[in-house]
N, C-alpha and C positions, 0 to 999 in steps of 0.2 A: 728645668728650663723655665725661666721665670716668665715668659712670655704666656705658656699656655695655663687657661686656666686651673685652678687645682680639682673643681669639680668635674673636671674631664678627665683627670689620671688615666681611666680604664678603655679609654677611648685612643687612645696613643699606645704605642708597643715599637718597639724595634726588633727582629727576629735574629736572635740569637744572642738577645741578652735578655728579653723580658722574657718571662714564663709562662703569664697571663695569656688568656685567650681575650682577644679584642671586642669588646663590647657593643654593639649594632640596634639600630631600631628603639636609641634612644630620644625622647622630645632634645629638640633643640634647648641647649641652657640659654635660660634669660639674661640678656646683652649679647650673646658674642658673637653678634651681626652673621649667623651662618648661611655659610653658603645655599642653603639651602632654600629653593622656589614654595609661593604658597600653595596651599589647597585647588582655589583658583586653577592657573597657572598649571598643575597638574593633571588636573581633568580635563583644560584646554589642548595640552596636547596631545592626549590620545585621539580626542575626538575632532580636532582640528583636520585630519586628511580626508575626512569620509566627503570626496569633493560635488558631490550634486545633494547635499544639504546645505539648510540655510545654520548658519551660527551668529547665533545673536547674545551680547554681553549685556546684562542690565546693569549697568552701574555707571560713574563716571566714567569720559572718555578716555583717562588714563590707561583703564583697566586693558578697553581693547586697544589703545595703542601700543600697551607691553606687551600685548601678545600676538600683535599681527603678523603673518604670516612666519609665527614662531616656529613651525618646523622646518620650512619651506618645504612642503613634501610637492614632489611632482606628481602632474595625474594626466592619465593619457586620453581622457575624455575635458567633462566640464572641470569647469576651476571659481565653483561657486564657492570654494572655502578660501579662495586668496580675499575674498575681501571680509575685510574687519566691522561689521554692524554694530553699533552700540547705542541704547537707550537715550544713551548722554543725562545722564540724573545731574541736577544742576541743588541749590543750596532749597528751592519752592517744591521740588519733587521730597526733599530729605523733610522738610516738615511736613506735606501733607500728601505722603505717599506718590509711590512711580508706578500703582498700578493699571492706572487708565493711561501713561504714556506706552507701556506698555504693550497692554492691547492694542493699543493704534500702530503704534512699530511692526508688529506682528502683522498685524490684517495688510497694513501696504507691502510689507517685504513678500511676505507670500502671495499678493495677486500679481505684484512685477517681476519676479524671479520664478515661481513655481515650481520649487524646491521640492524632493520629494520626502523630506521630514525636516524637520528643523529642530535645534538643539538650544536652549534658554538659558543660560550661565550666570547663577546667583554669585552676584560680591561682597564683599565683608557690609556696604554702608548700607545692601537691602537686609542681611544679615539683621543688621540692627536695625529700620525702620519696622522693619516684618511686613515688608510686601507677602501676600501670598500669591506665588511664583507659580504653584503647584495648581492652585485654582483656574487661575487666566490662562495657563498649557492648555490645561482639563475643556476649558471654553473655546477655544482656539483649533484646537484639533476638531471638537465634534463642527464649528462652524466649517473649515476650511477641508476635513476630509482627509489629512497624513496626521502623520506621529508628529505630535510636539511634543518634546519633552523636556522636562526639566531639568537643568544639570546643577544641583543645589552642591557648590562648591564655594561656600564663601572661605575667604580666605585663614582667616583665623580660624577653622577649627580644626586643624593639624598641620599637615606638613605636606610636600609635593607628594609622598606617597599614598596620603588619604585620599588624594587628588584623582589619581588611577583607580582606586577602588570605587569612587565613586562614579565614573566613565564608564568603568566596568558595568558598574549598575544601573547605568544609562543605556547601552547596548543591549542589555537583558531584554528590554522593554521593544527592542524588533527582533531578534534572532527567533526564531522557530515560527514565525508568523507566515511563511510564503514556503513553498514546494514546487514553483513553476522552473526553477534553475537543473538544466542538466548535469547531473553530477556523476563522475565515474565511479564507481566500488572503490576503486586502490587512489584515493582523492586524501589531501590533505587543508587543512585553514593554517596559514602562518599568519602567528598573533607577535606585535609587537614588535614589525619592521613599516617603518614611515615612509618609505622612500625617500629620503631626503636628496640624494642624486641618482635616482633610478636603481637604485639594489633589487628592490624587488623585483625588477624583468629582469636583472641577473639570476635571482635566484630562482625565479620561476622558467628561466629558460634550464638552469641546471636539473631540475626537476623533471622538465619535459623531459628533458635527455633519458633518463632514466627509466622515462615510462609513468612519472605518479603527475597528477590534475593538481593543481592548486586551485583549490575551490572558491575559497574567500581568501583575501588579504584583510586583517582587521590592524592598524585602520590604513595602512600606507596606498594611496590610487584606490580610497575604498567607493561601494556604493552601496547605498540605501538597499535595493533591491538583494546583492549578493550577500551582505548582513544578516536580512531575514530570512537567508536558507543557509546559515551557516551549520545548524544544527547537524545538517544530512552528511558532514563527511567524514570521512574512518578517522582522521587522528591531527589534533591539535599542536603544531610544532612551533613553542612559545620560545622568539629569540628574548626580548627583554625582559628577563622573567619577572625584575619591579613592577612595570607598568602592565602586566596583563595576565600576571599568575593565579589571580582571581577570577577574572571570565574565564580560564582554562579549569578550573575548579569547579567553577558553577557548571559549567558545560557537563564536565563529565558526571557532577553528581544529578544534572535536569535531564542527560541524553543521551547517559551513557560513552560520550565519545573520551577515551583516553590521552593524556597529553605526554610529550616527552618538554624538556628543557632542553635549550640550545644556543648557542653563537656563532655567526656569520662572520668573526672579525678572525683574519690567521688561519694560516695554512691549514693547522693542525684542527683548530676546530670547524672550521668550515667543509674539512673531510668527513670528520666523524658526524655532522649533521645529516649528510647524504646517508653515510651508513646507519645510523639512527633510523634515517625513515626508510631507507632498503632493510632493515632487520624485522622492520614493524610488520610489515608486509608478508613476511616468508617467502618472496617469490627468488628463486634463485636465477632468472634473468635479470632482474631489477638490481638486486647486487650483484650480479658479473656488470651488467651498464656502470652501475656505479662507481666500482672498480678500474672500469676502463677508464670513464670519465676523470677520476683521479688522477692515471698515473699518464693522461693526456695532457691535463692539467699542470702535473708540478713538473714533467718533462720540459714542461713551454717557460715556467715559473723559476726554476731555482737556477737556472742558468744568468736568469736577469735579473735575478738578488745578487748575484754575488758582488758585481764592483760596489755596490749600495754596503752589502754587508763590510768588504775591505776595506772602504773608506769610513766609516762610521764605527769600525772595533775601538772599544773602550770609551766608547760614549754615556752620558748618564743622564739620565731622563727621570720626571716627576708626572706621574698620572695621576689625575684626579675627575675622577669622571660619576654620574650619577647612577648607575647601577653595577654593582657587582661584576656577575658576569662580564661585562665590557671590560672594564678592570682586568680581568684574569688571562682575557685573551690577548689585549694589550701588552701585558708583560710576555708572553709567548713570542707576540709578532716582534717585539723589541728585540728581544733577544734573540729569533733567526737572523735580523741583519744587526747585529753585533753589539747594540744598546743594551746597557745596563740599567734597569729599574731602580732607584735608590729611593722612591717615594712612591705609594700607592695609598691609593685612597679614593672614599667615595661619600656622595650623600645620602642615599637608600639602603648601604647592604648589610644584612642580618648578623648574627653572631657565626651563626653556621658559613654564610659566607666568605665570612673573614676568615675563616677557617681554611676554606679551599683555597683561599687568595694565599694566606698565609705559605701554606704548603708548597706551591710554586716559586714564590721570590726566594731572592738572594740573604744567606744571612748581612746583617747589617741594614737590609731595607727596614724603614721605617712606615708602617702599615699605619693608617690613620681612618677616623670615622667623622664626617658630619662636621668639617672645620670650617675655620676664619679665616678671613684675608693675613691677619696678623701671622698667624700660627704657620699658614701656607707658607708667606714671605720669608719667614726664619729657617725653617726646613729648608725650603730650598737654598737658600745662601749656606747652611751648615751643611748640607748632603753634597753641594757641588754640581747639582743640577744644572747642564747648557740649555734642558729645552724641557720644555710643559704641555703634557698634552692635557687638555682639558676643553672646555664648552667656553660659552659666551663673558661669564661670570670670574673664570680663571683667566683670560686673555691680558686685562688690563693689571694685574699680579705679573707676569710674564714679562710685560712693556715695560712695566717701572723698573726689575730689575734687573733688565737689560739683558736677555734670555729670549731663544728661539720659541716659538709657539705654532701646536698643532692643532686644527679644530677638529674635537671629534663629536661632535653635539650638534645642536640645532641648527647652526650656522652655514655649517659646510656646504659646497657646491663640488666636491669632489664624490666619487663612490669609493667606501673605503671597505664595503664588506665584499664578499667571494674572495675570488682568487685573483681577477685582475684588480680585486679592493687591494689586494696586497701589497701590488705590485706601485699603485698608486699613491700605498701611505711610507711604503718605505723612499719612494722618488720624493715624496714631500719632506720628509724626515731629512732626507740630505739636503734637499733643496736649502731646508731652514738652517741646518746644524752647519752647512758650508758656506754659507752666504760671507762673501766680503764686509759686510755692513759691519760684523763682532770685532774688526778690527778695529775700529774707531770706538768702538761701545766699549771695545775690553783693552784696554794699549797691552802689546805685547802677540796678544794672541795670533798662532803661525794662520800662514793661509792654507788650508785646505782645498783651493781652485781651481791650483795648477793640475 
């Protein structure tokens, strides 16, 4: 395919004619504008939900303009992280330093707001003047009394997923620091759900049910406070495991506490997650609740997939979404109401990942790593893809070529994890994939309405 580059060959696969095993966790190649978010940008959004923190951008305004309210995570208290703070470094700050503007940003934000720690987000252009970041935190904190921290994520030195690790290591710096939080024995921390339209009091209600405490949420409706006693609970249950498989590591190697891996997206794994932390537990009440709560669940559920599933058989769809895992489940949920996968792909997931993604799809799907607008557009016109699910970044790929689109990233105002996620993402799937508009976009195409 002459479109895609040739230094990516191994980055591309089709299943069931390549042999290769797909190649993951490579740098982006120089030019091919990937999809792919900076460093920055990555450590923004983990730490973006922790909502009674102050989040302050040092760089130009741009920076925090791309990222305002980039998860949109909801939070059922304050909502000090909806506002977007920035330095505003102008062309006098780049030649003789931003770090007394700085300081000043800081000492006001913190005596008008009274955040209970604040988080300082280095950008590619302090990157290069060499503000020291780490210093005026260091100053900051002893004058004012909370954690400031530093979240040294300039953009240029990797990729969205350095981005996480470094978030990670920004979190380290409260967790085990406070013991005042009541915690039950049979408690767990979910790492790596944002709330973005309330999942998390889904899943924390599904939990209750059961009988097990969700201790902390890291970082979806997070708080300061519950962060520094995350250390105290039995078992770390990581859904995205790109953005938080590293605090799950650390945890267990600084506390002892073990983690499992998991997905909230589809039927099928958002059961097995329950039963995951009903196993962990050994309590055979906790897995009969669980049990129960299942098959209360898909009793309510697959009766209300079906006309979804009937009317959407032999549908094809292209996922490209940023972690693995999502990916995998994705092609699950498609395929209970009747959608066929012909393109999967991501921008963070490992070799091993690919592996598992692999094993799931259809032969002939075409599995991809770390792509282009170019390469995405060709795909999908050659695979015969109607609808795209993807993030912010895949939507405007989707518009041009005149193809349904699903948000499954930052953007969204739907809940599409549990079981009434399900229920949700399959009504949007039809919603998009039946709309009368394809008629005029595609001449010919029958109507699906009636």
């Amino acid at each position: 395919m002459s479109v895609f580059l040739q230094e990516r060959e191994g980055q591309i696969l089709t299943k069931g004619k390549d042999t290769f095993d797909l190649a993951g966790g490579k740098p982006s190649l120089a030019g091919s504008v990937s999809q792919r978010a900076c460093v920055f940008c990555g450590s923004r959004v983990v730490l973006y939900p922790i909502a009674d923190a102050l989040h302050l951008v040092h760089g130009p305004i741009g920076c925090a303009a791309y990222t305002w309210d980039i998860r949109g995570a909801l939070s059922s208290g304050p909502e000090l992280h909806r506002n977007s703070f920035s330095t505003d470094l102008r062309e006098r700050h780049v030649v003789f330093g931003g770090e007394e503007r700085l300081s000043r940003t800081l000492d006001e934000l913190i005596d008008r707001y009274r955040p209970e720690a604040a988080f300082v987000y280095s950008t590619c252009i302090v990157g290069v003047i060499g503000d020291d970041v780490e210093s005026v935190c260091r100053q900051m904190e002893k004058k004012k009394g909370i954690p400031v921290i530093p979240v040294m994520g300039e953009g240029f030195r990797g990729t969205k997923k350095d981005g996480y690790k470094i978030a990670c290591d920004a979190m380290t710096r409260l967790i085990g620091t406070d013991d005042s939080k009541e915690i039950s024995p049979v408690s767990i921390n979910i790492l790596g759900d944002f709330n973005l339209a309330g999942e998390l009091w889904m899943l924390t209600g599904y939990y209750r049910k059961i009988g097990v405490q969700t201790a902390v949420s890291l970082t979806g409706d997070g708080r300061v406070k519950d962060i520094r006693n995350a250390h105290r609970a039995a078992l770390n249950v990581v859904q995205c495991s790109g953005s938080m498989i590293h605090l799950a590591r650390w945890m267990k190697e600084t506390y002892g506490i073990p983690f499992i891996k998991v997905s909230y997206f589809g039927i099928e794994d958002m059961s097995d997650a329950l039963y995951e932390v009903a196993g962990f537990f050994r309590n055979g009440d906790i897995m009969e609740k669980a049990r129960a709560l299942v098959r209360e669940e898909l009793s309510r559920l697959l009766p209300a997939l079906e006309p979804y599933r009937r009317a959407l058989q032999g549908a094809k769809a292209a996922v490209y979404v940023g972690g693995a895992f999502k990916a995998i489940s994705l092609v699950k949920a498609l395929r209970l109401i009747g959608v066929q996968t012909v393109i999967a792909g991501t921008q963070t997931g490992s070799a091993e990942d690919y592996k598992l993604l692999k094993a799931i799809c259809d032969d002939g799907c075409v599995l991809v790593d770390d792509t282009n607008p170019v390469e995405l557009s060709e795909l999908v016109k050659r695979m015969g893809a109607g609808l795209f699910v993807g993030g912010v970044k895949e939507r405007p790929i989707a518009c041009k070529l005149g193809i349904g689109f699903c948000d499954h990233n930052h953007e969204r105002k739907r809940a599409l994890a549990g079981y009434e996620g399900m229920l949700n993402f399959a009504r949007e799937v039809y919603e998009t994939v039946s709309s009368p508009v394809w008629r005029f976009v595609r001449p010919g195409q029958p109507d699906t309405t009636a």
